[in-house]
C-alpha positions in Angstrom: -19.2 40.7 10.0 -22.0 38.3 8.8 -19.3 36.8 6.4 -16.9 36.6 8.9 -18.8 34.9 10.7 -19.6 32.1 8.4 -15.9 31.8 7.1 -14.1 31.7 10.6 -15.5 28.2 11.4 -14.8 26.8 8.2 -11.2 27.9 8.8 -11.1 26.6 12.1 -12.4 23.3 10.9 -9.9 23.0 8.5 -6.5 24.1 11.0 -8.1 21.0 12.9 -7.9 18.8 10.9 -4.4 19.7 9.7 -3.6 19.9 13.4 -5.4 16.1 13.6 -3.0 15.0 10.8 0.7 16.1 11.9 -0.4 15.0 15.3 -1.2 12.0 14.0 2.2 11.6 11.7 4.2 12.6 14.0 3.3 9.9 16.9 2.6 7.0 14.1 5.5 7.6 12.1 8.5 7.0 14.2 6.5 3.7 15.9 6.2 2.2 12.1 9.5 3.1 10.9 11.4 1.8 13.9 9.4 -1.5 13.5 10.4 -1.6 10.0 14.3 -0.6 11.0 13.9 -3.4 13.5 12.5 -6.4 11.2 12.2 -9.7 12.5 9.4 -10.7 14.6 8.4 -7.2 15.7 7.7 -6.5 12.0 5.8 -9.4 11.4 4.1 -8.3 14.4 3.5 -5.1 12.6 1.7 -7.0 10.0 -0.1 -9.0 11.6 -2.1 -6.8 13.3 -2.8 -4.2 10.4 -3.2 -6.9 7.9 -6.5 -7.9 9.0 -7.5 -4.4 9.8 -6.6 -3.9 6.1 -8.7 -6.8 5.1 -11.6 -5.3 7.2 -10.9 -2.1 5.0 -11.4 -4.1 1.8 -14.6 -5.7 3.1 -16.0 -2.8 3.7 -15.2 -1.3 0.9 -16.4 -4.0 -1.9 -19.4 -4.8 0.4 -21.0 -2.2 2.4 -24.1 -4.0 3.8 -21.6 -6.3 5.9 -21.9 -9.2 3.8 -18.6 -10.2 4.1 -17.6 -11.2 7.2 -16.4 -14.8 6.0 -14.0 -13.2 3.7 -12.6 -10.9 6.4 -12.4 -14.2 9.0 -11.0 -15.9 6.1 -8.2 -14.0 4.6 -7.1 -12.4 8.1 -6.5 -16.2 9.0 -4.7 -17.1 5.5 -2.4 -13.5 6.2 -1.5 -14.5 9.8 -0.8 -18.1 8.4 1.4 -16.9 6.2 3.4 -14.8 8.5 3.6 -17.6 10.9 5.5 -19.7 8.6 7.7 -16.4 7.5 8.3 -16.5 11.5 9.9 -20.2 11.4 11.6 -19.4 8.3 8.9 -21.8 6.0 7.3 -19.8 4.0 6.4 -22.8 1.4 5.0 -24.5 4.1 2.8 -20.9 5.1 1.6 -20.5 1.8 0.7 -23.9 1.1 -2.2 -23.9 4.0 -2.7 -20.1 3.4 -4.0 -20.8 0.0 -6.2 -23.8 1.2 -7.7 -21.2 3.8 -8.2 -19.1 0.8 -10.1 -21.7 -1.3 -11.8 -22.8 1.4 -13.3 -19.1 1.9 -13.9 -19.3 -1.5 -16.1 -22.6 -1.5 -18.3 -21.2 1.3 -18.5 -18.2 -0.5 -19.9 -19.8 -3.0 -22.3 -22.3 -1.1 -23.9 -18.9 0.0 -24.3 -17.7 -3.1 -21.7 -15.1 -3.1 -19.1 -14.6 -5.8 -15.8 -16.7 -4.8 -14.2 -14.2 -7.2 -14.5 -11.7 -4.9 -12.1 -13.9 -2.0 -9.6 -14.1 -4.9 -9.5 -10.3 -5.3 -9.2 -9.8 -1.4 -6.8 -12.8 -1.1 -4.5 -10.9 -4.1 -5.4 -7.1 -3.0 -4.1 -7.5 0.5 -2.6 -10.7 0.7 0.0 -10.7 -1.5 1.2 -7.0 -0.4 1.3 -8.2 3.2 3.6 -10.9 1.4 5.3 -8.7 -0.2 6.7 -6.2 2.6 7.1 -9.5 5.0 9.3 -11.3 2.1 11.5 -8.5 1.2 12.4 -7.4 4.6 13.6 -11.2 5.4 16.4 -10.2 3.4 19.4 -10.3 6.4 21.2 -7.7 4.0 19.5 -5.3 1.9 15.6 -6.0 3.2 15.8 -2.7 5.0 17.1 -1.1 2.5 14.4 -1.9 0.2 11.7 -1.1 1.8 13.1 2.4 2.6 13.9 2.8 -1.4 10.1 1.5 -1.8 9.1 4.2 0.7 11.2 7.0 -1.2 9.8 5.8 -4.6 6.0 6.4 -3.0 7.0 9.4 -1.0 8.7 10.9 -4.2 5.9 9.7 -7.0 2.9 11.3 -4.5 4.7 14.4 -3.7 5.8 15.3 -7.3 2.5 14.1 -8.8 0.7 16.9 -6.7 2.6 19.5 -7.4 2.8 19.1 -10.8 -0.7 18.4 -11.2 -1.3 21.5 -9.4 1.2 23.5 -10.7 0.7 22.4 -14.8 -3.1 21.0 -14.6 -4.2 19.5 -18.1 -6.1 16.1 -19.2 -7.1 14.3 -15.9 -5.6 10.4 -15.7 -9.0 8.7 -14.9 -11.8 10.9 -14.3 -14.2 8.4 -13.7 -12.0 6.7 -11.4 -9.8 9.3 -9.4 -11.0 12.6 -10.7 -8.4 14.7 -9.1 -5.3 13.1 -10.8 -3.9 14.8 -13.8 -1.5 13.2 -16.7 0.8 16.1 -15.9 1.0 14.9 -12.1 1.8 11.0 -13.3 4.5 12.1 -15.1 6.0 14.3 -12.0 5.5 11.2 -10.1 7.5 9.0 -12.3 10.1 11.5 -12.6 10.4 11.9 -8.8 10.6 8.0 -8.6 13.0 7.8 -10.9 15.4 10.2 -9.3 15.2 8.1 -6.1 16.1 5.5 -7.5 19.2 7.1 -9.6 20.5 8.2 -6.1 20.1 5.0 -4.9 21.6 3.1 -7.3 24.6 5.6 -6.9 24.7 5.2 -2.7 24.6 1.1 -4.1 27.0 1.6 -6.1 25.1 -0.6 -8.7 23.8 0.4 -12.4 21.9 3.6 -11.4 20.4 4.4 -14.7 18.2 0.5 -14.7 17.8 1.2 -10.8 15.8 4.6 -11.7 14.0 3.0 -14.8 12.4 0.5 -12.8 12.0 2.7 -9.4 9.8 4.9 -12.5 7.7 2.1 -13.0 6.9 1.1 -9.7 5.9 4.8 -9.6 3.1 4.0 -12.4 2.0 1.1 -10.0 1.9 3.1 -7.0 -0.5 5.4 -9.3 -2.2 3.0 -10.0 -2.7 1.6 -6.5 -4.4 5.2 -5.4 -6.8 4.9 -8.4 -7.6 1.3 -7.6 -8.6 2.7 -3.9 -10.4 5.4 -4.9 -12.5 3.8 -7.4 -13.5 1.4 -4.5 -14.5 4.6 -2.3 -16.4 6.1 -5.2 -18.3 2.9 -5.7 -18.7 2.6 -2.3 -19.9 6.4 -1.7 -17.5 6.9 1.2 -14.2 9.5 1.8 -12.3 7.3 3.4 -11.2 3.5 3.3 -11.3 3.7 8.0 -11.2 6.1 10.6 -8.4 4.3 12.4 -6.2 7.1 11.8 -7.3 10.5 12.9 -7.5 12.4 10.2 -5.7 10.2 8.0 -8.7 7.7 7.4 -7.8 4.1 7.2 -4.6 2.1 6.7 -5.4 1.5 2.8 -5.7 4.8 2.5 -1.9 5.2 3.4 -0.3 2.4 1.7 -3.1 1.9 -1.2 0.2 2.7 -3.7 2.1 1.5 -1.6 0.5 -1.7 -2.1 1.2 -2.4 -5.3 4.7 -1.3 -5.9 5.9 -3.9 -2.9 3.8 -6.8 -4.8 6.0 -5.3 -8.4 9.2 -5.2 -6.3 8.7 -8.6 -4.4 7.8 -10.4 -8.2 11.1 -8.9 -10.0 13.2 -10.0 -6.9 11.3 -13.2 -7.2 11.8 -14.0 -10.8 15.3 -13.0 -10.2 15.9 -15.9 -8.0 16.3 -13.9 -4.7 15.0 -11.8 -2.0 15.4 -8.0 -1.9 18.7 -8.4 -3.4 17.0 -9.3 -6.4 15.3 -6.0 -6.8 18.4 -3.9 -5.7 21.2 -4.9 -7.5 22.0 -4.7 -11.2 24.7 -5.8 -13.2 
């Protein structure tokens, strides 16, 4: 009974926070994917209230003590900057006095004796994958389409990765960084991805087997997102990025790969000379 005892609680402690979680998904979930269905100025909206929350995130992450409350005024005002001038279709215009913010946070950074090299991370961590989901879902055409194929690819690559990191085991990808991820579980990420994209490219009708190649290696930059955020936790000896979401943690620690396979996305369709077309279609 004794036993009992001491493992009922645990149990109970455990269906709550699952509980906590589903509750959580399921009243979250719908409001972010209709504001993402919607675009437009409800989406930039979207962003511009959980962009500087993210930023916050970062802050607290990379300095603990609160020492960085010029880089989170900073940067929150460069990321709503930015979107403004998404909002009246000028993005050059946007950037151009987001990154003036940016080096201006820099400059007093540095007249306090604080490294101006940490803005530039901040301004490159969240800023340009704020960018990066507000550019692509300008697209009139195929921005909503992308950023549901970006949401498969992360979808897919985290729910393959765990089970076949729990299923197969082996070497672990970065123990020092992420010590729970597994070679075995990259590789079911990657594959997941790639089948995404393969259907995808198929529902596009536009060449499927490129489509899936590169949806695979935004899978490896998604992975490489959740390491990047949990190497901050580590260093920072917390769980979780926030506790804005009940029992979920913070945003980053929802879109941490998310992150950084929009900013890969947004730079192919970029270099391609157009928005989320760019990234979509293949000859």
């Amino acid at each position: 009974m004794a036993a009992d005892a001491g493992v009922q609680p645990e149990k109970q402690a455990g269906n709550s926070s699952l509980r906590l979680r589903v509750i959580s998904a399921a009243v979250l979930s719908p409001i972010v994917l209709g504001l993402v269905w919607w675009g437009g100025l409800p989406f930039l909206a979207l962003l511009a209230i959980v962009g500087p929350i993210m930023v916050s995130e970062w802050a607290s992450l990379i300095a603990p003590d609160g020492e960085a409350r010029a880089e989170v005024w900073g940067l929150s005002l460069a990321i709503l900057i930015m979107l403004v001038g998404l909002a009246f279709e000028d993005l050059g215009a946007g950037t151009v006095l987001a990154l003036a913010i940016v080096v201006l946070t820099a400059a007093i950074a540095l007249w306090r004796n604080k490294s101006p090299v940490r803005v530039l991370w901040g301004a490159a961590y969240v800023g340009l994958a704020v960018l990066a989901f507000a550019w692509l879902r300008t697209d009139p055409v195929y921005g909503l389409i992308a950023l549901i194929w970006l949401l498969g690819i992360v979808w897919a690559t985290d729910i393959c990765a765990y089970f076949a990191g729990r299923s197969i085991g082996g070497p672990k990808l970065a123990p020092r960084l992420s010590p729970n991820k597994t070679w075995a579980g990259l590789i079911g990420g990657v594959v997941g991805a790639v089948l995404v994209g393969v259907l995808t490219g198929f529902w596009l009708e536009t060449n499927s087997v490129l489509l899936g190649l590169i949806s695979g290696g935004l899978a490896v930059l998604s992975q490489a997102g959740d390491v990047t955020e949990s190497s901050l936790k580590r260093r920072a000896g917390v769980k979780d990025s926030g506790a804005l979401i009940p029992g979920h943690g913070g945003i980053l620690d929802r879109v941490d790969g998310l992150m950084f396979a929009a900013v890969g996305a947004a730079l192919i369709a970029f270099v391609r000379g157009g928005g989320a077309e760019g990234i979509l279609l293949w000859p």
